[in-house]
N, C-alpha and C positions, 0 to 999 in steps of 0.2 A: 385507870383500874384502881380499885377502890381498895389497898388491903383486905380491912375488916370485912367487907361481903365477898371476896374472893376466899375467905380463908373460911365463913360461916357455908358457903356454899356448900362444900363436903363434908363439912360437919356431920349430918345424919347420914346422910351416902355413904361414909367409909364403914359402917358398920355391912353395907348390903353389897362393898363392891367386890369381895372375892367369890363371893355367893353367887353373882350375877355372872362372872367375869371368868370362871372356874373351864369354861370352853376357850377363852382365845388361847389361838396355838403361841403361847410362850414358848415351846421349844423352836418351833423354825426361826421365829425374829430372834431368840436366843445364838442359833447357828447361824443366821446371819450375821449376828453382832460379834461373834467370834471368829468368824473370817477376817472379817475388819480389822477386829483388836490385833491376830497374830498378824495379818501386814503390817501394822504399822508398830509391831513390834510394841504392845503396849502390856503394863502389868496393874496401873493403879487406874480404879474408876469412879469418875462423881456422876451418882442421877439427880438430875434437879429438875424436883416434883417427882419422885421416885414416890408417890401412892403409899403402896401397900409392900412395896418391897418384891415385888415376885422376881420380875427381872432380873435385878441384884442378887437376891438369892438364886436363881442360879444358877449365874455368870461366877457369885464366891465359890460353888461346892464346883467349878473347872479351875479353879484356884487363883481367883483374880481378886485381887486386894479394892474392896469395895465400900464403898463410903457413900451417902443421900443426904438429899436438902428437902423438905417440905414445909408448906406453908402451914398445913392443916395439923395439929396435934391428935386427933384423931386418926389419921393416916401412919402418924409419928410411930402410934402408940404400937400399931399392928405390924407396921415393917419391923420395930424393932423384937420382936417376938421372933423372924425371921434370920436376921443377920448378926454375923459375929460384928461387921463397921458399925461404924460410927451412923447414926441418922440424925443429921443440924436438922432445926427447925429456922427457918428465914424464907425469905420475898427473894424472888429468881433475878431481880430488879438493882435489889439492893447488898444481896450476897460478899460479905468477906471473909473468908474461911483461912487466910492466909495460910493458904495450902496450893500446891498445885500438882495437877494429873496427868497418867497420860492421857485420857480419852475424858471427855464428858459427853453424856448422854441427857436427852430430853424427849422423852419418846411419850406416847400415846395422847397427842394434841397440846401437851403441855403449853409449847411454846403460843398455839393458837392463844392462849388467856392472855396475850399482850394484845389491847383494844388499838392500842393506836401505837404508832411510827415511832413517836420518844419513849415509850416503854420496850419497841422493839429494840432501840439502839441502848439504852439502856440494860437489856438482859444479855445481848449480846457483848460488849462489852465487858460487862461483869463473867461471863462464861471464858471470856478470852484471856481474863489477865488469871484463872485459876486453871490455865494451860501448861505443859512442858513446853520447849522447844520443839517444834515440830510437832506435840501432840494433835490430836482431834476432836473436831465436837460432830457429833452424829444428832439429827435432829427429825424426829418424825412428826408430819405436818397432818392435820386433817384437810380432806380435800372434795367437800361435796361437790356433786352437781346438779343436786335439783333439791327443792322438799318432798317429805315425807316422813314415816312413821312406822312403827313395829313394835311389837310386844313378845316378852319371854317370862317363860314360868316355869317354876320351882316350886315344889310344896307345898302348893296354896298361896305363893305369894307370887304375883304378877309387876314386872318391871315394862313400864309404859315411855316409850323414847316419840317425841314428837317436836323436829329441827325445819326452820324456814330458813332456804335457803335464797338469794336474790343475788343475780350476777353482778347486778348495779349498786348495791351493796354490800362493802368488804366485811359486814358484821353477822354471821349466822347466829339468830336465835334459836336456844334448844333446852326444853323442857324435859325433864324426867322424875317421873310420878311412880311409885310402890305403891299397891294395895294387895291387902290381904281379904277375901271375902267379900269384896266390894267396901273394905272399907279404907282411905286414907291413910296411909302410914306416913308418909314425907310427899312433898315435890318439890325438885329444887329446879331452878332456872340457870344454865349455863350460857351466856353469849361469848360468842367464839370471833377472833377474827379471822379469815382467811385469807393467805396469802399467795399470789400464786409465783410461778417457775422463777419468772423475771422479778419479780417483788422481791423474793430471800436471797436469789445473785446479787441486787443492788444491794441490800442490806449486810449479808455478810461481806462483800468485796467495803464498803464503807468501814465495817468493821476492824477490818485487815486480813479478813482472812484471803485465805488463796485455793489453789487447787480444789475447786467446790466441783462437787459431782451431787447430782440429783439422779435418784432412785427410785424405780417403783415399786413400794408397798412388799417391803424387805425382799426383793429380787436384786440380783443384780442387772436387772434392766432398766434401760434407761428412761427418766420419769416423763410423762405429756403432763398435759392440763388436765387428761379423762383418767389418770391414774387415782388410785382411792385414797391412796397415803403416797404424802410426797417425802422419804426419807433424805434429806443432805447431809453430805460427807465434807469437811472443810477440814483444813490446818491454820 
């Protein structure tokens, strides 16, 4: 994974992602994530690749001492608009915050942006040594299962999503195009890797972690291959 085109990626994007994004139900993956935290008795939180900050903000205003990492300064700029924490700018790869939490989160495909296996053991890693004892890392996975396409609009401006998925390939490509009046405003290209159930047990049991639970798509039910987000829960 390339830093410098991972971080130019959302470059234009972060001006249209709360614009676009203004429907997903934050509050239930919110109540889910707060189930979570009070089991495990948690009070401090890192998101890495915390976007735009919504999440974070708010998980802080239920009073939970909150802190993000992004790669993109553009995203930087807008989460911190949002939160009283801290938001580091760094690579989810190479992170040292010499800090440690009790939960970390990596939700909305984030983790997908590791293309290959040493960048997976890599972010894992680095997510595990800025753990408490016993804290958690919650991790929400994309999980297509076929290609396709859709489009949403606002305004006069049309957000165009169109992702190739291939079983026989762990790498989904996905394209997302803005226009206004038919005319071009950005497109950027995201390739995604996909992981599935068995892929992130090996990866995080390599890691160290333990007690992995897989989730479906913030339920508390338990995750298949045909679930649309694969959430994992580890210590």
């Amino acid at each position: 994974m390339d830093t410098s085109s991972f971080s130019n990626m959302y470059k234009t994007y972060a001006r249209f992602y709360d614009y676009f994004y203004q429907s997903k139900d934050y509050e239930r993956e919110c109540h889910f994530l707060k189930k979570l935290l009070l089991e495990y008795s948690v009070q401090t939180i890192l998101d890495v690749g915390c976007g735009t900050g919504t999440h974070l903000s708010k998980l802080e205003k239920c009073g939970y001492t909150c802190e993000g990492i992004d790669l993109n300064p553009e995203m930087i700029e807008i989460a911190s608009t949002k939160l009283k924490g801290k938001i580091f700018h760094g690579d989810m790869r190479h992170c040292n915050l010499n800090k440690k939490y009790g939960a970390i989160t990596s939700l909305f495909a984030v983790f997908n942006h590791n293309l290959n296996l040493s960048d997976a053991h890599k972010t894992l890693a680095q997510l595990k040594s800025h753990l408490e004892p016993n804290g958690i890392l919650i991790l929400d996975l994309y999980n297509p299962q076929s290609s396709g396409e859709k489009a949403d609009s606002h305004d006069g401006i049309t957000k165009k999503m169109k992702w190739n998925f291939n079983p026989e390939n762990p790498i989904c490509e996905s394209i997302v195009t803005f226009v206004d009046k038919n005319k071009k405003l950005c497109e950027e290209q995201f390739p995604l890797r996909i992981y599935s159930i068995p892929d992130m047990r090996k990866l995080l049991e390599e890691a160290g972690f333990v007690k992995i639970q897989a989730y479906d798509n913030y339920t508390f039910e338990e995750a298949t291959q045909r679930s649309k987000n694969l959430v994992f829960v580890a210590q």
